[in-house]
DOBARO-905255 format. One record per residue: residue in three letters; x, y, z of N, C-alpha, C in turn. Coordinates in steps of 0.02 Angstrom, whole numbers, padded with zeros to 5 digits. Atoms other than C-alpha are relative to their C-alpha. Layout:
BEGIN
+------+--------+--------+--------+--------+--------+--------+--------+--------+--------+
| rest |    nc1 |    nc2 |    nc3 |   cac1 |   cac2 |   cac3 |    cc1 |    cc2 |    cc3 |
+------+--------+--------+--------+--------+--------+--------+--------+--------+--------+
|  ALA |      X |      Y |      Z |      X |      Y |      Z |      X |      Y |      Z |
...
+------+--------+--------+--------+--------+--------+--------+--------+--------+--------+
This chain:
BEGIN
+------+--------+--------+--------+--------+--------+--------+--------+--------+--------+
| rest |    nc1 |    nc2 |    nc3 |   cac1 |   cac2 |   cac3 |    cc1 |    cc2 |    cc3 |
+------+--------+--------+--------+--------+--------+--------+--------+--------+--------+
|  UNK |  00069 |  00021 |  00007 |  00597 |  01394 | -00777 | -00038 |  00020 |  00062 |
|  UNK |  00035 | -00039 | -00081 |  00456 |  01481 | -00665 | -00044 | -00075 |  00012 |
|  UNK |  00047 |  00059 |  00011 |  00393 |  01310 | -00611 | -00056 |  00016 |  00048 |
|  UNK |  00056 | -00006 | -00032 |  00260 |  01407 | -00500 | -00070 |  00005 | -00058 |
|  UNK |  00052 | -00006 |  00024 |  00188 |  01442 | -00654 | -00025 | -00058 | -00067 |
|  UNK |  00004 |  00065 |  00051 |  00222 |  01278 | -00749 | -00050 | -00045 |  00031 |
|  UNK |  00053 |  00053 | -00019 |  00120 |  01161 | -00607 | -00068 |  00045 |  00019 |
|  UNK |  00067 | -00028 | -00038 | -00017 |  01304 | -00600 | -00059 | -00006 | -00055 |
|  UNK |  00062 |  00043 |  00040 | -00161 |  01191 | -00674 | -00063 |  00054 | -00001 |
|  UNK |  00049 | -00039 | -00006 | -00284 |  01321 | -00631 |  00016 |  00061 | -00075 |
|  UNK | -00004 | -00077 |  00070 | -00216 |  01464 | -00745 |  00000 | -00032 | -00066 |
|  UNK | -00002 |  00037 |  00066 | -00210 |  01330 | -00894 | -00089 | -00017 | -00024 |
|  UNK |  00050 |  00031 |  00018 | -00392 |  01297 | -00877 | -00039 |  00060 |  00029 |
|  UNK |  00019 | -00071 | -00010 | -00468 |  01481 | -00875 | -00076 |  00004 |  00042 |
|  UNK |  00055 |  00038 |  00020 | -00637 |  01392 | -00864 | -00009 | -00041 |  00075 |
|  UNK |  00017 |  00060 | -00030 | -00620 |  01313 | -00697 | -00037 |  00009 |  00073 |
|  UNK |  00046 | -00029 | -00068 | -00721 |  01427 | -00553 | -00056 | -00024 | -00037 |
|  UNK |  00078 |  00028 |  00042 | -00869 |  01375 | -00686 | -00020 | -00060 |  00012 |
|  UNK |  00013 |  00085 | -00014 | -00812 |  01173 | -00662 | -00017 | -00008 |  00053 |
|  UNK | -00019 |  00008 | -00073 | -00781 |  01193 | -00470 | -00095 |  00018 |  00008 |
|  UNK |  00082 | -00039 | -00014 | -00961 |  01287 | -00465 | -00043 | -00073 | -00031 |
|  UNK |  00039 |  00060 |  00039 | -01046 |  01138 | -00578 |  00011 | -00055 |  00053 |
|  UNK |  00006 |  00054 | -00046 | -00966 |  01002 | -00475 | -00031 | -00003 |  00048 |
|  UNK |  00013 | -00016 | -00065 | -01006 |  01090 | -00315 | -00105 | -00012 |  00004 |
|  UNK |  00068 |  00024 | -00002 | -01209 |  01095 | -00377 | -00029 | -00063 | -00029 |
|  UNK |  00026 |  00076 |  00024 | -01208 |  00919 | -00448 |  00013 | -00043 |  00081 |
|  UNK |  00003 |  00042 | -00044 | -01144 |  00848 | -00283 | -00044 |  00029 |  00064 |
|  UNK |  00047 | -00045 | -00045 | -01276 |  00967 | -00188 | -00046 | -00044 | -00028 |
|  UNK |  00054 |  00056 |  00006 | -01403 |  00872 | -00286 | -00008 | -00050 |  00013 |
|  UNK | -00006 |  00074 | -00022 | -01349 |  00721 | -00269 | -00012 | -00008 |  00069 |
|  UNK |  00008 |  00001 | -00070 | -01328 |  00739 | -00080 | -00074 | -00014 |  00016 |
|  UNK |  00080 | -00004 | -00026 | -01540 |  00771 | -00100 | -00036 | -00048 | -00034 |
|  UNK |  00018 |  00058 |  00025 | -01577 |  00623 | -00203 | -00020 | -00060 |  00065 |
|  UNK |  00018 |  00036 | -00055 | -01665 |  00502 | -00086 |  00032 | -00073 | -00045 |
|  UNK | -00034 |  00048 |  00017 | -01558 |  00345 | -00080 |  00071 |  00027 | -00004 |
|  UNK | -00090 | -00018 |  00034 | -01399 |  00430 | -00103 |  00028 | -00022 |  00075 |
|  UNK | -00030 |  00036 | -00044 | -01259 |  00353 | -00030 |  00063 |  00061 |  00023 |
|  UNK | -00041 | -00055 | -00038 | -01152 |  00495 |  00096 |  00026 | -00050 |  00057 |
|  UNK | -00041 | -00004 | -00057 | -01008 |  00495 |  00189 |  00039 | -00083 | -00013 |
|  UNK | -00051 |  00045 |  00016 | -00917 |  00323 |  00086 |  00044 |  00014 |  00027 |
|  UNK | -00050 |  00019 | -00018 | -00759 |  00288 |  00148 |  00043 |  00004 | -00088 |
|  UNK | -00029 | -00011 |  00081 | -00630 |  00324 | -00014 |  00062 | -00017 |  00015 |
|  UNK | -00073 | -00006 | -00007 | -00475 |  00301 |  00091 |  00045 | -00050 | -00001 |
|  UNK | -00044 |  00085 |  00040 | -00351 |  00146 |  00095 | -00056 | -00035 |  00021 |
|  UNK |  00039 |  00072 | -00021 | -00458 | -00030 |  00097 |  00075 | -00020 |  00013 |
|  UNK | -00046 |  00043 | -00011 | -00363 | -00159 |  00139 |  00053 | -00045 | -00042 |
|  UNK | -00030 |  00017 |  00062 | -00325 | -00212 | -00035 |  00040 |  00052 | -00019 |
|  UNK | -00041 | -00069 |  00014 | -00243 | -00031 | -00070 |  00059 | -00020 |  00028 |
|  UNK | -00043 | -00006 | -00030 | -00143 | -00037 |  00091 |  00061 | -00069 |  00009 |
|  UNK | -00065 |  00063 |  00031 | -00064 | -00241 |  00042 |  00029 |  00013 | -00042 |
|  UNK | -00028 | -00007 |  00045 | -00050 | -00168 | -00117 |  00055 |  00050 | -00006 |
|  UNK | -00037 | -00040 | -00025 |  00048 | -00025 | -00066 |  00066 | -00035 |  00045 |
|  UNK | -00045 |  00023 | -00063 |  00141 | -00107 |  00067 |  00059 | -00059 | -00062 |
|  UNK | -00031 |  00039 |  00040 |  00185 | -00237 | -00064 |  00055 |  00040 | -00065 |
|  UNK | -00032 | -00048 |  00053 |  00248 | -00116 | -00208 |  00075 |  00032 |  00051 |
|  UNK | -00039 | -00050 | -00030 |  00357 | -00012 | -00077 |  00054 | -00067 |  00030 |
|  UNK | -00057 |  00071 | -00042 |  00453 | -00186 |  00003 |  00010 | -00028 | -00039 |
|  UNK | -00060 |  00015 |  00065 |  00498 | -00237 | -00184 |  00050 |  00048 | -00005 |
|  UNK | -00066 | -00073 |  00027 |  00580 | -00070 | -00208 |  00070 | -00006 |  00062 |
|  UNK | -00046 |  00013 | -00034 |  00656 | -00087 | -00041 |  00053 | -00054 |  00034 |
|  UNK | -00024 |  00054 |  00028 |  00707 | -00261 | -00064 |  00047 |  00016 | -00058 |
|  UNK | -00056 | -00013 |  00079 |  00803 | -00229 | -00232 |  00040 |  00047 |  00026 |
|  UNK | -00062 | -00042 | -00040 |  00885 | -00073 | -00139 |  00051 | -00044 |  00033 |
|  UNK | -00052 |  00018 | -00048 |  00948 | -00175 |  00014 |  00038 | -00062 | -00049 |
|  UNK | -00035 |  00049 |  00042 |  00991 | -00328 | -00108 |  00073 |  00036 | -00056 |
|  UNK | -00077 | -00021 |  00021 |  01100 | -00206 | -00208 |  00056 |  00027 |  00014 |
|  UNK | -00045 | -00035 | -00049 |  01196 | -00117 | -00066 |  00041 | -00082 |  00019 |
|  UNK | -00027 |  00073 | -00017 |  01208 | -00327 | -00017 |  00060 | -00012 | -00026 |
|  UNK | -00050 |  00027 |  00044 |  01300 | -00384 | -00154 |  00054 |  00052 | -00019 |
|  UNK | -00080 | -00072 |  00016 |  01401 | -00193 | -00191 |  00042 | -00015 |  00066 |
|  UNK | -00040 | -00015 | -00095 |  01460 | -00206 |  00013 |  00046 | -00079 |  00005 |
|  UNK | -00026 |  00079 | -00031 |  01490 | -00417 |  00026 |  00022 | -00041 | -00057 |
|  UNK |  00004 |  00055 |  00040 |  01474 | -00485 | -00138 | -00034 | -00053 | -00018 |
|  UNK |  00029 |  00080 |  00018 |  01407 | -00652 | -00224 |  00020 | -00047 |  00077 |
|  UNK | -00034 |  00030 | -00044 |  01517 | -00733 | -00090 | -00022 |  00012 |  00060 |
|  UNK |  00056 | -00008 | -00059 |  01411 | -00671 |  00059 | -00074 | -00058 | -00024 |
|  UNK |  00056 |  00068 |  00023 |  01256 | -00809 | -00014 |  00021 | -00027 |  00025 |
|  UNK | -00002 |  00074 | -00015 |  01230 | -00931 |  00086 | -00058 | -00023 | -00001 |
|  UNK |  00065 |  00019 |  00007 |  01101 | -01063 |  00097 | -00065 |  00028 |  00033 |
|  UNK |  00044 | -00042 | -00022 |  01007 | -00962 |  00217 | -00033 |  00059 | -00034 |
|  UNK |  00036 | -00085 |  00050 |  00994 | -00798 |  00104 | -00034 | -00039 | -00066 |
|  UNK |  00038 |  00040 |  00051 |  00945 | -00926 | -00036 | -00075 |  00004 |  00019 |
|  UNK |  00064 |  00028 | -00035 |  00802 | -00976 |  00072 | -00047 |  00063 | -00010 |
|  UNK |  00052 | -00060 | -00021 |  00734 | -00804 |  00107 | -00016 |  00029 | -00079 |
|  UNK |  00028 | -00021 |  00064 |  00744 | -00752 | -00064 | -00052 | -00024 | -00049 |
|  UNK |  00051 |  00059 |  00043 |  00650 | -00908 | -00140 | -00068 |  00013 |  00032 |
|  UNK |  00062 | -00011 | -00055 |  00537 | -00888 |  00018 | -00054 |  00084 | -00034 |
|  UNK |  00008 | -00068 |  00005 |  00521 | -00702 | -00036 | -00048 | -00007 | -00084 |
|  UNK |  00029 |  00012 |  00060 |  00477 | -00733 | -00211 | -00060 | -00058 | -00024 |
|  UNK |  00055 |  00035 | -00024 |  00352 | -00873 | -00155 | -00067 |  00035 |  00013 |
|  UNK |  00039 | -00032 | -00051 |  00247 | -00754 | -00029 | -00025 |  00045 | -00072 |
|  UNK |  00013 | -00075 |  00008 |  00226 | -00604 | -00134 | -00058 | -00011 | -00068 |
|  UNK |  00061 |  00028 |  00050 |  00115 | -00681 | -00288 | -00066 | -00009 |  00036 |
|  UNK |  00042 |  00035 | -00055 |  00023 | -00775 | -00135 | -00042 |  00073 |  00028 |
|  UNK |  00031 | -00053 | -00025 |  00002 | -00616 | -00042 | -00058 |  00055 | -00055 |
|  UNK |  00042 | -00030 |  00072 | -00077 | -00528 | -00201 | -00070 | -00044 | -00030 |
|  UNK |  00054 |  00013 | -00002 | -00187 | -00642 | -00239 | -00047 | -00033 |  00061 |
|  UNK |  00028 |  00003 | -00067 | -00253 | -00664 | -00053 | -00041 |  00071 | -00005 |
|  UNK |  00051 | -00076 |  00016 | -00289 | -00476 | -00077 | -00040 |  00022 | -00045 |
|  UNK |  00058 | -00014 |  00048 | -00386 | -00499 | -00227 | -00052 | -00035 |  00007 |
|  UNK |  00052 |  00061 |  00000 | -00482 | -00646 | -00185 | -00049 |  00004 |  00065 |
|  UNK |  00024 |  00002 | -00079 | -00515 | -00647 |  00010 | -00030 |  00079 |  00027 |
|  UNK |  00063 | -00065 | -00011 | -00662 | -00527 |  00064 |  00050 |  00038 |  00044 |
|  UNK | -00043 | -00049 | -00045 | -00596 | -00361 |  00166 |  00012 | -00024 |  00072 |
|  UNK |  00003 |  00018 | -00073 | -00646 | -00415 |  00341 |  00030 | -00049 |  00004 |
|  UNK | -00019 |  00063 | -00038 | -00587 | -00579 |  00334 |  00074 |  00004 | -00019 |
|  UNK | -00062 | -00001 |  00025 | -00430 | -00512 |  00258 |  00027 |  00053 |  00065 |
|  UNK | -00036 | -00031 | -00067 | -00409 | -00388 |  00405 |  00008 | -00040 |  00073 |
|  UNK | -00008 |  00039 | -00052 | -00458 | -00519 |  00521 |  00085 | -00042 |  00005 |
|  UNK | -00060 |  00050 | -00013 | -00312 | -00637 |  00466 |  00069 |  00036 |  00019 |
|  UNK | -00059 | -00036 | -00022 | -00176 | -00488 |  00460 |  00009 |  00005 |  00069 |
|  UNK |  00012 |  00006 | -00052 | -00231 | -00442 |  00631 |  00035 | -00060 |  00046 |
|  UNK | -00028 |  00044 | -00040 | -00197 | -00621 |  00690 |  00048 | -00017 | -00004 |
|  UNK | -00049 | -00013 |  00007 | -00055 | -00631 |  00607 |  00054 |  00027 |  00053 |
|  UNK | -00041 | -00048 | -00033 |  00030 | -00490 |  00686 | -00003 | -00021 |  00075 |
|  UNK | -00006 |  00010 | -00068 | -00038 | -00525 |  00856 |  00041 | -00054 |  00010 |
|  UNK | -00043 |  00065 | -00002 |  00039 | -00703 |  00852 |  00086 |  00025 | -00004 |
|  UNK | -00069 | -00017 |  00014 |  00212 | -00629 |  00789 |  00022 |  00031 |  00037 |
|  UNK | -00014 | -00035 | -00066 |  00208 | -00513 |  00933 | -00015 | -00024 |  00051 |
|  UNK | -00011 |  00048 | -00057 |  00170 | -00630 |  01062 |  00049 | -00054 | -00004 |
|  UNK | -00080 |  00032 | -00012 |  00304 | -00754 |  00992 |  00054 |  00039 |  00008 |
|  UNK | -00058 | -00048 | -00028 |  00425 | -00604 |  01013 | -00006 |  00024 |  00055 |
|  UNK |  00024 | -00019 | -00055 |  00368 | -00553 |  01156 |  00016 | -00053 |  00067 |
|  UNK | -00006 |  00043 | -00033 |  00387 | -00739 |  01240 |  00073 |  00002 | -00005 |
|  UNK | -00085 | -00006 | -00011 |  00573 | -00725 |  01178 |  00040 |  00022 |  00027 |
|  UNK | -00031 | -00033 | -00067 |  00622 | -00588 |  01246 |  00007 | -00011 |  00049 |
|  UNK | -00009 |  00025 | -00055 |  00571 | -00639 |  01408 |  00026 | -00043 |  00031 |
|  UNK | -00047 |  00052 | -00020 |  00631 | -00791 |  01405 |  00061 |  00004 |  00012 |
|  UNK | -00093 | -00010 | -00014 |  00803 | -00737 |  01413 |  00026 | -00005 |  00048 |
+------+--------+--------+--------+--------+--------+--------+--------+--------+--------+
């Protein structure tokens, strides 16, 4: 299979220096429309990058959980791994709808403090030693 010429979307759509040309003078107009809104931001919000972050630490959750149990077994559970898992399956609804509900800023504000806090209590530990 020539798959250079299986993902080549362009040669399937013969028609598309004509689209590229159309788009190119619709967003030229637009640009001259008084009121038009230039130079949005399109890239992660903050809702993207929980939602992301969240999707990718289920997957890698269920990985390390099944290497867990293939490597140690049922018999590695203890009440502690109970905890985190219940804990785990608590947070992650919570966290989701925090990111749908709670405005951007005040949702970057709280991560923010978050983190700083978590890195100054690690930070005091270490030292303490």
């Amino acid at each position: 299979m020539d798959l250079e010429a299986e993902y080549d979307n362009r040669a399937r759509v013969p028609e598309h220096p004509e689209i590229f040309a159309r788009w190119h003078r619709d967003a030229e107009a637009y640009r001259q429309t008084p009121g038009a809104q230039i130079g949005l931001s399109y890239g992660p919000s903050p809702r993207q990058t929980i939602g992301t972050v969240n999707t990718s630490e289920f997957f890698l959750t269920a990985t390390i959980s099944a290497a867990f149990i293939f490597q140690l077994g049922f018999a590695a559970f203890t009440l502690q791994t109970l905890g985190l898992l219940i804990g785990g399956l608590l947070a992650a609804p919570l966290g989701g709808v925090l990111a749908k509900r709670v405005p951007a800023r005040a949702l970057m504000a709280m991560v923010g403090t978050l983190l700083t806090l978590t890195s100054i209590w690690s930070i005091y530990h270490a030292l303490s030693k």
